[in-house]
N, CA, C, O and CB atoms as a CASP TS submission, in Angstrom:
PFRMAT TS
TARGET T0000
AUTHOR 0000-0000-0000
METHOD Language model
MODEL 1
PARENT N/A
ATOM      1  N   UNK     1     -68.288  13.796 -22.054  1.00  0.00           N
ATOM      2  CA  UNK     1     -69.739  13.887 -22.089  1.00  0.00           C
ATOM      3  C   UNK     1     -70.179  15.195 -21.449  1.00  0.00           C
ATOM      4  O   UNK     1     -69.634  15.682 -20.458  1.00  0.00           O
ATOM      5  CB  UNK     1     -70.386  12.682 -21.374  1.00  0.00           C
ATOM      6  N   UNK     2     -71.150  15.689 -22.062  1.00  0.00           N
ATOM      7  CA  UNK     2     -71.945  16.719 -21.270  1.00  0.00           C
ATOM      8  C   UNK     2     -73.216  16.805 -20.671  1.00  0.00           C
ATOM      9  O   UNK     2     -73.612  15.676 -20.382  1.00  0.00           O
ATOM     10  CB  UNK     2     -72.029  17.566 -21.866  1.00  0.00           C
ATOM     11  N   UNK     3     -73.955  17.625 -20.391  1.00  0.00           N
ATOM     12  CA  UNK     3     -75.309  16.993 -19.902  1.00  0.00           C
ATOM     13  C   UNK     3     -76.267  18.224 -20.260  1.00  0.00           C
ATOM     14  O   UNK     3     -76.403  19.146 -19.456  1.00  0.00           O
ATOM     15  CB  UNK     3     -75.341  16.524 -18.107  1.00  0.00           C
ATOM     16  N   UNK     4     -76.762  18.213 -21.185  1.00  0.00           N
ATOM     17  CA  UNK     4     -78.074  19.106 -21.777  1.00  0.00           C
ATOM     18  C   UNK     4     -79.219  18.835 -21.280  1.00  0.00           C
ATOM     19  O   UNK     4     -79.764  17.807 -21.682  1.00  0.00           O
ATOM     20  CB  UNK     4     -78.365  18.984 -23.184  1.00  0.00           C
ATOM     21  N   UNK     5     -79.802  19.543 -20.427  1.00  0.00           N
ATOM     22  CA  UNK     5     -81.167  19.160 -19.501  1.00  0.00           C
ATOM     23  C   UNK     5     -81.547  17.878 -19.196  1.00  0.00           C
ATOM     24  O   UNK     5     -82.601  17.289 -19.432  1.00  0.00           O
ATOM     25  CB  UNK     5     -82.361  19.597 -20.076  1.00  0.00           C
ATOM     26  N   UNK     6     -79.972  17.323 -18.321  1.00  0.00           N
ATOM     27  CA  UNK     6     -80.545  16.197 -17.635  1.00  0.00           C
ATOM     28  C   UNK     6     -79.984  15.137 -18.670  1.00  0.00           C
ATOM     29  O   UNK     6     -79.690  14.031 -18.217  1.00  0.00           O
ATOM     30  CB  UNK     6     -82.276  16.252 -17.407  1.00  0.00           C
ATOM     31  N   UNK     7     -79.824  15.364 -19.933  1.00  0.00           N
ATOM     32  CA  UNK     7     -79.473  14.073 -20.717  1.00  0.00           C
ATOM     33  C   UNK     7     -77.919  14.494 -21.032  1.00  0.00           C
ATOM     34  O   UNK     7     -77.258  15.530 -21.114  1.00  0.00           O
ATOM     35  CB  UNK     7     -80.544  13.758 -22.250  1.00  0.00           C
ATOM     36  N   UNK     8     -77.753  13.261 -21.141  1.00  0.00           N
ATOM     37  CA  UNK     8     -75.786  13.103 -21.876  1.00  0.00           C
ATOM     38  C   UNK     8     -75.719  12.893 -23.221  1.00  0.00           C
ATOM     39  O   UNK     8     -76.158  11.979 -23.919  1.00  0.00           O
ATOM     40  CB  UNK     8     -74.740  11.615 -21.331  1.00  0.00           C
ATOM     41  N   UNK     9     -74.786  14.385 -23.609  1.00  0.00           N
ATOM     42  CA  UNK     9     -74.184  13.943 -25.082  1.00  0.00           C
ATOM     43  C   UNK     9     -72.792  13.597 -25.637  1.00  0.00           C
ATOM     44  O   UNK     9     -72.045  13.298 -24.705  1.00  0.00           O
ATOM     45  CB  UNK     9     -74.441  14.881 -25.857  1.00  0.00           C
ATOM     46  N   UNK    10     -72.383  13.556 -26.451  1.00  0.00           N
ATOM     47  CA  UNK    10     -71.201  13.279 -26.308  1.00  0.00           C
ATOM     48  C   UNK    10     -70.254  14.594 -27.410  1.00  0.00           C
ATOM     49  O   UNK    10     -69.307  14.455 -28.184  1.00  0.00           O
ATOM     50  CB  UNK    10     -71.110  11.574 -26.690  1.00  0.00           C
ATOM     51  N   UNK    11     -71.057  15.803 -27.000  1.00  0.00           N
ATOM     52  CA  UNK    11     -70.202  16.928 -27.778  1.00  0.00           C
ATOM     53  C   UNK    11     -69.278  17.626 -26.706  1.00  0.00           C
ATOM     54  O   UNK    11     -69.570  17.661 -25.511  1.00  0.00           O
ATOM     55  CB  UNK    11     -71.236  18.142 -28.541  1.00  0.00           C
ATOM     56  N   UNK    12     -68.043  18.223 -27.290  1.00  0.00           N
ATOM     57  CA  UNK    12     -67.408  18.632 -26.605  1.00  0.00           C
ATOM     58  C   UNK    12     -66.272  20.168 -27.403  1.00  0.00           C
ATOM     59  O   UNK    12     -66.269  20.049 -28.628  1.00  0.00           O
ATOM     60  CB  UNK    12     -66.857  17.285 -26.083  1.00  0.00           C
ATOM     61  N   UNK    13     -65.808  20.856 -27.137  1.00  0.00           N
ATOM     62  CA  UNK    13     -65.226  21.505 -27.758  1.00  0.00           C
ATOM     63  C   UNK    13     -66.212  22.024 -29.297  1.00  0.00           C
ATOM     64  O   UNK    13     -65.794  21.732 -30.418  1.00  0.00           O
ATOM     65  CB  UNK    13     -63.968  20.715 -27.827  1.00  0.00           C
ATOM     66  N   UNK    14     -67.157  22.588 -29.147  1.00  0.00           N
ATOM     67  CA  UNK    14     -67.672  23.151 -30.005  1.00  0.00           C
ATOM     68  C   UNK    14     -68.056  24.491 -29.433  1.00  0.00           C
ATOM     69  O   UNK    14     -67.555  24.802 -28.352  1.00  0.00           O
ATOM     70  CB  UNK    14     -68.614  22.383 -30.526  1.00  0.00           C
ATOM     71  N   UNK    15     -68.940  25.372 -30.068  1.00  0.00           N
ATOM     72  CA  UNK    15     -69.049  26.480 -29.165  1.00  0.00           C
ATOM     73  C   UNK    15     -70.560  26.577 -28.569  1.00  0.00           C
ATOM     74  O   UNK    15     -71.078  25.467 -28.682  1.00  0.00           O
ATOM     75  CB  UNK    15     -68.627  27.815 -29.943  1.00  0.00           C
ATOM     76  N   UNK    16     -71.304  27.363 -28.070  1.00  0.00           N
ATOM     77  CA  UNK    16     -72.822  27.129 -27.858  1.00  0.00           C
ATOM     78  C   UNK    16     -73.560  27.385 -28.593  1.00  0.00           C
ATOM     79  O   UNK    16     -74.680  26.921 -28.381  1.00  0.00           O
ATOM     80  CB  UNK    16     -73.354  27.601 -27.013  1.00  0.00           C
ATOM     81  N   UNK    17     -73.384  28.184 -29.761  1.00  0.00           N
ATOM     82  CA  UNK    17     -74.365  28.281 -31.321  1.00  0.00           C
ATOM     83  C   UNK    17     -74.286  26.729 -32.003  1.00  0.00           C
ATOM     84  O   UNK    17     -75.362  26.193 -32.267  1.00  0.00           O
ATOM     85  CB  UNK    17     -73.514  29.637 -32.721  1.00  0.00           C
ATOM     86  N   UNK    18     -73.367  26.198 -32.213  1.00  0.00           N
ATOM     87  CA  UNK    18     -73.125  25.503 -32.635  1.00  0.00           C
ATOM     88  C   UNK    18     -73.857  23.854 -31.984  1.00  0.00           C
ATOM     89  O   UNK    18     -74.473  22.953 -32.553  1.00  0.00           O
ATOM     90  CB  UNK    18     -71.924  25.911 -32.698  1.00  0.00           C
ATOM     91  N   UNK    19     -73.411  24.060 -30.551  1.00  0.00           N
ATOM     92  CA  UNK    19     -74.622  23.104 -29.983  1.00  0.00           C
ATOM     93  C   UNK    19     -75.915  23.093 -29.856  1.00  0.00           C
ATOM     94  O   UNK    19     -76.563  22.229 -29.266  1.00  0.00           O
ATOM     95  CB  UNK    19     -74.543  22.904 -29.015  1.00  0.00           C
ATOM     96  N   UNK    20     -76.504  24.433 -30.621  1.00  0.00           N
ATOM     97  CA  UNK    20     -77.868  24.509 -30.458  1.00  0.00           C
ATOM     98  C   UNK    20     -78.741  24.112 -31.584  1.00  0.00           C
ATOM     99  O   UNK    20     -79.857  23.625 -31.766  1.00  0.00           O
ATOM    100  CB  UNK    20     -78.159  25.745 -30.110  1.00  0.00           C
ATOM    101  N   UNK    21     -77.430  24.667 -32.454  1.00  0.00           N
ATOM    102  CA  UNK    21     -77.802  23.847 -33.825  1.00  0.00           C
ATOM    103  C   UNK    21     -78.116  22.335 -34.012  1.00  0.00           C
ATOM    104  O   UNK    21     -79.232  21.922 -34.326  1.00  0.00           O
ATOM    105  CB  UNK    21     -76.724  23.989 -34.681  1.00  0.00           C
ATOM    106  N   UNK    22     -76.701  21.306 -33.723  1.00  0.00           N
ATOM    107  CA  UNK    22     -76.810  20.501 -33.327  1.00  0.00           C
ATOM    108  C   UNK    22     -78.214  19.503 -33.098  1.00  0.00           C
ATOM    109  O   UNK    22     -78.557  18.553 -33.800  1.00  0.00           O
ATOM    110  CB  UNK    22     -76.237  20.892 -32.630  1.00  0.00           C
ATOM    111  N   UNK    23     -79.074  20.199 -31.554  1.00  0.00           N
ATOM    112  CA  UNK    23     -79.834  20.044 -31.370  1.00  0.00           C
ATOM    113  C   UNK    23     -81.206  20.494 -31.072  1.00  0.00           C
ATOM    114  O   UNK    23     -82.113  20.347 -30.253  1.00  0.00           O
ATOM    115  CB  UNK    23     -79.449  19.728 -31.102  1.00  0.00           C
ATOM    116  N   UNK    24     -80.841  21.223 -32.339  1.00  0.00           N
ATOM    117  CA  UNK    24     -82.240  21.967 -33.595  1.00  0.00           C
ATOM    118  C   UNK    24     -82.863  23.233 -32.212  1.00  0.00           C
ATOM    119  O   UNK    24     -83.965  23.779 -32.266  1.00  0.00           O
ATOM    120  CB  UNK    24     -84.224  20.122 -34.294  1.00  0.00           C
ATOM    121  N   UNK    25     -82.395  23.333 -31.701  1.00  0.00           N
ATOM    122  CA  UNK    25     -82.808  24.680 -31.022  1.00  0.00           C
ATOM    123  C   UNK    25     -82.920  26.490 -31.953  1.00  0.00           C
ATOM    124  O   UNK    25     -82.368  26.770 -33.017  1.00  0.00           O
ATOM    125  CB  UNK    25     -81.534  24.735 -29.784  1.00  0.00           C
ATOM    126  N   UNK    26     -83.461  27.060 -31.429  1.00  0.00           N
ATOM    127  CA  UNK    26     -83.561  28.498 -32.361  1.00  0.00           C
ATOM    128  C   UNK    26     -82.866  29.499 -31.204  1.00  0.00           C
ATOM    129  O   UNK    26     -83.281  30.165 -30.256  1.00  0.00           O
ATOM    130  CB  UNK    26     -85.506  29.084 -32.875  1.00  0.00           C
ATOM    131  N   UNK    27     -81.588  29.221 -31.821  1.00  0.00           N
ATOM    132  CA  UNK    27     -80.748  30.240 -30.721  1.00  0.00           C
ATOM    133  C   UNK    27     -81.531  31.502 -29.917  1.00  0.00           C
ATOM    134  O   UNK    27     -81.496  31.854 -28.738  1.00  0.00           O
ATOM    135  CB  UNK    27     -79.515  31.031 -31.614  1.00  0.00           C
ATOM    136  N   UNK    28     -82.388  32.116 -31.313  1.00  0.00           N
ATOM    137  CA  UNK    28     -83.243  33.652 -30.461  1.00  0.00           C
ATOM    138  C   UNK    28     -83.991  33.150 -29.604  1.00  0.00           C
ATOM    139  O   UNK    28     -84.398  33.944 -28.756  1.00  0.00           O
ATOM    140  CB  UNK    28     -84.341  34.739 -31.359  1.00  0.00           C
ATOM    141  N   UNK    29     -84.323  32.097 -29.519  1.00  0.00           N
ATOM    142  CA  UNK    29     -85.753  31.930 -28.530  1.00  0.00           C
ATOM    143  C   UNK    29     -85.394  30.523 -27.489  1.00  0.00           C
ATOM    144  O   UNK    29     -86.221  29.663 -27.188  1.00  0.00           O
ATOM    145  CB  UNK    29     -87.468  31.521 -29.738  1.00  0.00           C
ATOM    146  N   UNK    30     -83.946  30.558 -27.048  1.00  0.00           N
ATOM    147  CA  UNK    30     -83.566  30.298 -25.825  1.00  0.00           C
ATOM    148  C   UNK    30     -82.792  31.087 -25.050  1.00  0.00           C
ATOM    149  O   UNK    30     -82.356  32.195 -25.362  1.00  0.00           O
ATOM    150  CB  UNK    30     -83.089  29.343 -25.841  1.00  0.00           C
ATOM    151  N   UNK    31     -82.592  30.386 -23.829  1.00  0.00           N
ATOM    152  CA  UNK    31     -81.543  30.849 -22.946  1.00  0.00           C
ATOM    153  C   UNK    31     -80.938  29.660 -22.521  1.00  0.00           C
ATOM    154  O   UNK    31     -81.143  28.446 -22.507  1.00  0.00           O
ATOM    155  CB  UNK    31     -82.001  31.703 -21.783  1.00  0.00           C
ATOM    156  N   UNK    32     -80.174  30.429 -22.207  1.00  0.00           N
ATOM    157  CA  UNK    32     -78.663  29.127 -21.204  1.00  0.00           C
ATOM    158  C   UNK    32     -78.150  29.271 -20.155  1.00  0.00           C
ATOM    159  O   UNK    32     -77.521  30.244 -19.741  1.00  0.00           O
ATOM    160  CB  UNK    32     -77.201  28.935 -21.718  1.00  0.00           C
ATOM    161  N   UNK    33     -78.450  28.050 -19.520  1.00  0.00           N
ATOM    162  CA  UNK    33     -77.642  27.994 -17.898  1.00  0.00           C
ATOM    163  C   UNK    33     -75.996  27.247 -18.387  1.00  0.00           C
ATOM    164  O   UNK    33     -75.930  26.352 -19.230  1.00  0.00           O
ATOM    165  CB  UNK    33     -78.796  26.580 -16.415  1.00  0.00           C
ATOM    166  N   UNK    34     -75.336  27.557 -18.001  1.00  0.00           N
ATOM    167  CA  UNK    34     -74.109  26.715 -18.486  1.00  0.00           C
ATOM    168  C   UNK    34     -73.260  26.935 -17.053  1.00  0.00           C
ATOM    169  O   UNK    34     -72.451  27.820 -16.775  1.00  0.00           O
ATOM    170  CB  UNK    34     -73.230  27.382 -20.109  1.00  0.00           C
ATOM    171  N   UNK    35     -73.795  25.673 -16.152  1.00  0.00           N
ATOM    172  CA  UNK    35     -72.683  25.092 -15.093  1.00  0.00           C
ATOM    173  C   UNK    35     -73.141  26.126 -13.762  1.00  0.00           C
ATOM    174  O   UNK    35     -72.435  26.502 -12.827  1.00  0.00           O
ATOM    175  CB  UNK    35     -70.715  25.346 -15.725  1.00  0.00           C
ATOM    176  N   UNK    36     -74.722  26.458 -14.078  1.00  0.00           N
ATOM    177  CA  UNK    36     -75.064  27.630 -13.208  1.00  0.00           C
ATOM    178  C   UNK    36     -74.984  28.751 -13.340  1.00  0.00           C
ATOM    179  O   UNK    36     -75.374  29.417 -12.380  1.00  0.00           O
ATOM    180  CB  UNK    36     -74.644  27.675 -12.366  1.00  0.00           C
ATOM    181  N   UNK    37     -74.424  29.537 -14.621  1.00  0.00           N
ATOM    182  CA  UNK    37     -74.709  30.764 -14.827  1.00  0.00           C
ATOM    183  C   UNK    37     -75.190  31.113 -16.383  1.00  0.00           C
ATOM    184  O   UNK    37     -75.091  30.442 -17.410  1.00  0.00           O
ATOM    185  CB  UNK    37     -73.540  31.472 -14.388  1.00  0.00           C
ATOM    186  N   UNK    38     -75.696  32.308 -16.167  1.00  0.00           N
ATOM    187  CA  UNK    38     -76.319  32.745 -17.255  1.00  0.00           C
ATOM    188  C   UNK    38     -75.220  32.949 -18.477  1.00  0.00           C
ATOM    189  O   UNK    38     -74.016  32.946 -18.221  1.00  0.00           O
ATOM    190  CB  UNK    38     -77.085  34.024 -16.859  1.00  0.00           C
ATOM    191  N   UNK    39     -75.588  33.078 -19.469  1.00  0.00           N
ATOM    192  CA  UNK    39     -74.655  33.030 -20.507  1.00  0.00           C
ATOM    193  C   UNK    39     -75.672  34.467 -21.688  1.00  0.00           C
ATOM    194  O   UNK    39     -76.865  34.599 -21.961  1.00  0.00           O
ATOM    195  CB  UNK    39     -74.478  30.968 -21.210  1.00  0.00           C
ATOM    196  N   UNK    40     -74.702  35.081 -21.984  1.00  0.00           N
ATOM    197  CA  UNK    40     -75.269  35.883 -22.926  1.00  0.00           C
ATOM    198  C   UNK    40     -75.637  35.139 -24.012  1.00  0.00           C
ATOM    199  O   UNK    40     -75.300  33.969 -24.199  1.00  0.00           O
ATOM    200  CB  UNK    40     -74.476  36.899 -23.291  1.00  0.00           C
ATOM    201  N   UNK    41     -76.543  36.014 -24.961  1.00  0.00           N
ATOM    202  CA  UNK    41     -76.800  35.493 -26.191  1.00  0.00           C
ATOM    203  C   UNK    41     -75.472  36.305 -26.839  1.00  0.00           C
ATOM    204  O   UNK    41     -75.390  35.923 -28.006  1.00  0.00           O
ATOM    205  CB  UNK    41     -78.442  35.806 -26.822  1.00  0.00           C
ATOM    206  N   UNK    42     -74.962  36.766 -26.701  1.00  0.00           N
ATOM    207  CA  UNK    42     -73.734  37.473 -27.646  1.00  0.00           C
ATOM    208  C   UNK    42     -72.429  36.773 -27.225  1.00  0.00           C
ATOM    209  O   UNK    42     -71.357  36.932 -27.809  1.00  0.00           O
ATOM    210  CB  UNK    42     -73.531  39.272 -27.373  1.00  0.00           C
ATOM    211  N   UNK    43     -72.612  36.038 -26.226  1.00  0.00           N
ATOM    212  CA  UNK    43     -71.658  35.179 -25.962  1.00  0.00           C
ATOM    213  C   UNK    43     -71.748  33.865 -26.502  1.00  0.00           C
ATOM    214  O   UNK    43     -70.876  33.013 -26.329  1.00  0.00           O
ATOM    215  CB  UNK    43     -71.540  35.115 -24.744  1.00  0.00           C
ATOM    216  N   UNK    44     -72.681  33.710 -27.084  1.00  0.00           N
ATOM    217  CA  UNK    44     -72.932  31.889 -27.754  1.00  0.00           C
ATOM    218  C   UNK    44     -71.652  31.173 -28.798  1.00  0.00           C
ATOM    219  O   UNK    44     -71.215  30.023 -28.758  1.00  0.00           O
ATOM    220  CB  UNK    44     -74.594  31.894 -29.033  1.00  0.00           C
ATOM    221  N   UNK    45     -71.292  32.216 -29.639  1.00  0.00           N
ATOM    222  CA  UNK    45     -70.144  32.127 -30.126  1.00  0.00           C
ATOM    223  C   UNK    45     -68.812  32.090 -29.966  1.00  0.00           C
ATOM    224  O   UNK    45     -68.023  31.815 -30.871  1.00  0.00           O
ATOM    225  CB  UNK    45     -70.194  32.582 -30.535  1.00  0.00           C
ATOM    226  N   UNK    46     -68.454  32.415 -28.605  1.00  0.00           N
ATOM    227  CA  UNK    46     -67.314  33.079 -28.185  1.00  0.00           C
ATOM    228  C   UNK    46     -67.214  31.605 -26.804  1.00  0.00           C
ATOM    229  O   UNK    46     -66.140  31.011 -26.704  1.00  0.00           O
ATOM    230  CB  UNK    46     -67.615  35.145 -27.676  1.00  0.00           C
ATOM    231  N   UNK    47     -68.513  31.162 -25.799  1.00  0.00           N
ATOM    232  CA  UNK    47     -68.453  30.060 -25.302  1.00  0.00           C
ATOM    233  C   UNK    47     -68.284  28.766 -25.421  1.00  0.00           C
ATOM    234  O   UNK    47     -69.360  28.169 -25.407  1.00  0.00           O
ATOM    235  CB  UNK    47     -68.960  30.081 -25.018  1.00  0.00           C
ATOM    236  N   UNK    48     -67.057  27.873 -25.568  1.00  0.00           N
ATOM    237  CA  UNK    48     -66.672  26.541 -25.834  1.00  0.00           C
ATOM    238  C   UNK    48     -67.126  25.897 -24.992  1.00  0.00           C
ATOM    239  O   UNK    48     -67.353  26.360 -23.874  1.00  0.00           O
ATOM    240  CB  UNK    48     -65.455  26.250 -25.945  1.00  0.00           C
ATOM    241  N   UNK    49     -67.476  24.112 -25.484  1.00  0.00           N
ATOM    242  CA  UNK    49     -68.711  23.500 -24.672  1.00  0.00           C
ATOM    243  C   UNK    49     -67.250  22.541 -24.152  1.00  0.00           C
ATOM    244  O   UNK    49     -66.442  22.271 -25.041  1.00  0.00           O
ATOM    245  CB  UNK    49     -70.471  22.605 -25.703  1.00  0.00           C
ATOM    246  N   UNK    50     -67.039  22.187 -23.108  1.00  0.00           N
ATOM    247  CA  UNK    50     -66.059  21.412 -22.550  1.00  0.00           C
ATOM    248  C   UNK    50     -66.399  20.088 -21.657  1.00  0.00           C
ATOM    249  O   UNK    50     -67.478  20.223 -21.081  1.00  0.00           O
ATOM    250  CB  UNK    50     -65.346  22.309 -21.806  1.00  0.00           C
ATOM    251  N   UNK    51     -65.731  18.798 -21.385  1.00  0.00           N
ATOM    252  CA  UNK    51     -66.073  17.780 -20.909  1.00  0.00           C
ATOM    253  C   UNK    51     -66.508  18.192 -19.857  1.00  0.00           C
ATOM    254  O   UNK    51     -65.946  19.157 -19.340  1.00  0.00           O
ATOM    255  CB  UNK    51     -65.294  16.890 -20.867  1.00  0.00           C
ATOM    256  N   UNK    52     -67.917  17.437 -19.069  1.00  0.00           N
ATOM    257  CA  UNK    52     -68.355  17.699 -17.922  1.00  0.00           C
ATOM    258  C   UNK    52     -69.317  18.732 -17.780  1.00  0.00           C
ATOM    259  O   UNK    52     -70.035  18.879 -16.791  1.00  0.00           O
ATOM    260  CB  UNK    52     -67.414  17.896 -17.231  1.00  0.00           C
ATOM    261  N   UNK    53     -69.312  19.457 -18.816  1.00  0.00           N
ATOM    262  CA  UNK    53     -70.207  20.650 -18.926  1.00  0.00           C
ATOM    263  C   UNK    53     -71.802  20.343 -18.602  1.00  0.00           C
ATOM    264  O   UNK    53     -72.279  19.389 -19.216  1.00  0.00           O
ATOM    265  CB  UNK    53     -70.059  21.222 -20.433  1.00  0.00           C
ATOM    266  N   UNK    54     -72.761  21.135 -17.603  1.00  0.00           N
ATOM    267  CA  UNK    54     -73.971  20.819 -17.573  1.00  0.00           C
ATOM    268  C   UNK    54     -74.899  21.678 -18.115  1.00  0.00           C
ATOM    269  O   UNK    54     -74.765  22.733 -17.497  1.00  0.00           O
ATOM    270  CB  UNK    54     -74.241  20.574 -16.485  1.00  0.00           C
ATOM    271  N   UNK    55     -75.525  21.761 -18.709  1.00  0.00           N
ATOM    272  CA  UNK    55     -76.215  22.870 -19.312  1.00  0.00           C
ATOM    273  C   UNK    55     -78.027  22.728 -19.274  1.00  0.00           C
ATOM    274  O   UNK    55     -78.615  21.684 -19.553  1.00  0.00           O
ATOM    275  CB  UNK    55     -75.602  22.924 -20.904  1.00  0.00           C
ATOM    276  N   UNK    56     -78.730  24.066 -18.851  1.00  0.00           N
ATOM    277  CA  UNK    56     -80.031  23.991 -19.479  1.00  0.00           C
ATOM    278  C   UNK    56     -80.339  25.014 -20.170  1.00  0.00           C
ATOM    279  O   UNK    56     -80.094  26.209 -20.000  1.00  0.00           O
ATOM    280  CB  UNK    56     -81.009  23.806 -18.673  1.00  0.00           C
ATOM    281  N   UNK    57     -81.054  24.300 -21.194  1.00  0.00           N
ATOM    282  CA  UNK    57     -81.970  25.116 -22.189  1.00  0.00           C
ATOM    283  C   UNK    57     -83.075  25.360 -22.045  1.00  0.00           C
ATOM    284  O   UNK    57     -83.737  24.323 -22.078  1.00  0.00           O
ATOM    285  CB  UNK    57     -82.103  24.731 -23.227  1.00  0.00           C
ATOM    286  N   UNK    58     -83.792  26.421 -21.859  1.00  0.00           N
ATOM    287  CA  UNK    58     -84.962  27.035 -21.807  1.00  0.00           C
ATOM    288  C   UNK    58     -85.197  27.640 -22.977  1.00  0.00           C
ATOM    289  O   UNK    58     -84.583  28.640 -23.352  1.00  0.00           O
ATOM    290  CB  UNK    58     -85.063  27.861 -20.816  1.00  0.00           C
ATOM    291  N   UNK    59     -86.400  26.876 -23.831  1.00  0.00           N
ATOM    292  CA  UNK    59     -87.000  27.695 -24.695  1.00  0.00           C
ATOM    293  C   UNK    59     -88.448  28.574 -24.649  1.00  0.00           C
ATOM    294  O   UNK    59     -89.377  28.118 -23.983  1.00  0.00           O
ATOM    295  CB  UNK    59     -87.023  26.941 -25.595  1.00  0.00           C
ATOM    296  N   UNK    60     -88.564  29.530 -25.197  1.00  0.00           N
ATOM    297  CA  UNK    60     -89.466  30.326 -25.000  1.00  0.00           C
ATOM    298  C   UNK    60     -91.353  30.614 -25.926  1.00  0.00           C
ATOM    299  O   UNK    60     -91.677  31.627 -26.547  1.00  0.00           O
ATOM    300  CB  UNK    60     -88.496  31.324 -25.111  1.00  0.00           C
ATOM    301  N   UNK    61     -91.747  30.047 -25.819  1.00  0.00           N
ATOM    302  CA  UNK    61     -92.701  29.906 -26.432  1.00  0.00           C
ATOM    303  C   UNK    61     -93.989  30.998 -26.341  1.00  0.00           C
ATOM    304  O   UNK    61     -94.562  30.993 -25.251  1.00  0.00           O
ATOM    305  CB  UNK    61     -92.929  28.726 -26.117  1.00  0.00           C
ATOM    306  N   UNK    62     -94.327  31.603 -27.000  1.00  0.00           N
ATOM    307  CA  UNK    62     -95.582  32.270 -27.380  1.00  0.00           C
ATOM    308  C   UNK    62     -96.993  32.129 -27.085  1.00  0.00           C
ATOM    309  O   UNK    62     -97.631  31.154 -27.484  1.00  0.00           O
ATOM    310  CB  UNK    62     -95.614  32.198 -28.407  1.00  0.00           C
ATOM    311  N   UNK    63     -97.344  32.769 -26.619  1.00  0.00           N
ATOM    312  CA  UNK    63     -99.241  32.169 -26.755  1.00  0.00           C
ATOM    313  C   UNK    63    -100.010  33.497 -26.316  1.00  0.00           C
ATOM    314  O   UNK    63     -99.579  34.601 -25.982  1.00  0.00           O
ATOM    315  CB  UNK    63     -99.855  30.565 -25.333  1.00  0.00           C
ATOM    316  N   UNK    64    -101.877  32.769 -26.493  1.00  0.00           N
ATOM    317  CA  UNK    64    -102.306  34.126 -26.304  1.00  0.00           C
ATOM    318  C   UNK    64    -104.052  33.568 -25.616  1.00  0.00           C
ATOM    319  O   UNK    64    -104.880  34.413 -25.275  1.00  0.00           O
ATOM    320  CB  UNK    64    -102.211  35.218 -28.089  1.00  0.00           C
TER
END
């Protein structure tokens, strides 16, 4: 299990594009804490999501 802002999923071994997809996120217009550190956006592909993993997503929203 992992824990995506506070909630548990049960993905594991995928990479972080792939979990964002998952759960319909727009890769450009987040960021990621993964286990306390920042994670590139050029790293989303290259980072495997592993048991225990805690993660937050911050998305970024617009206004005026």
């Amino acid at each position: 299990m992992i824990r995506v802002n506070g909630e548990s999923f049960d993905f594991k071994d995928i990479n972080l594009k792939e979990l964002l997809l998952k759960l319909q996120y727009d890769s450009s217009k987040v960021a990621i804490e993964l286990n306390e550190e920042i994670v590139s956006k050029n790293d989303y592909e290259k980072v495997i999501i592993k048991d225990d993993d805690k993660l937050e997503v911050v998305s970024f929203v617009g206004g005026g």
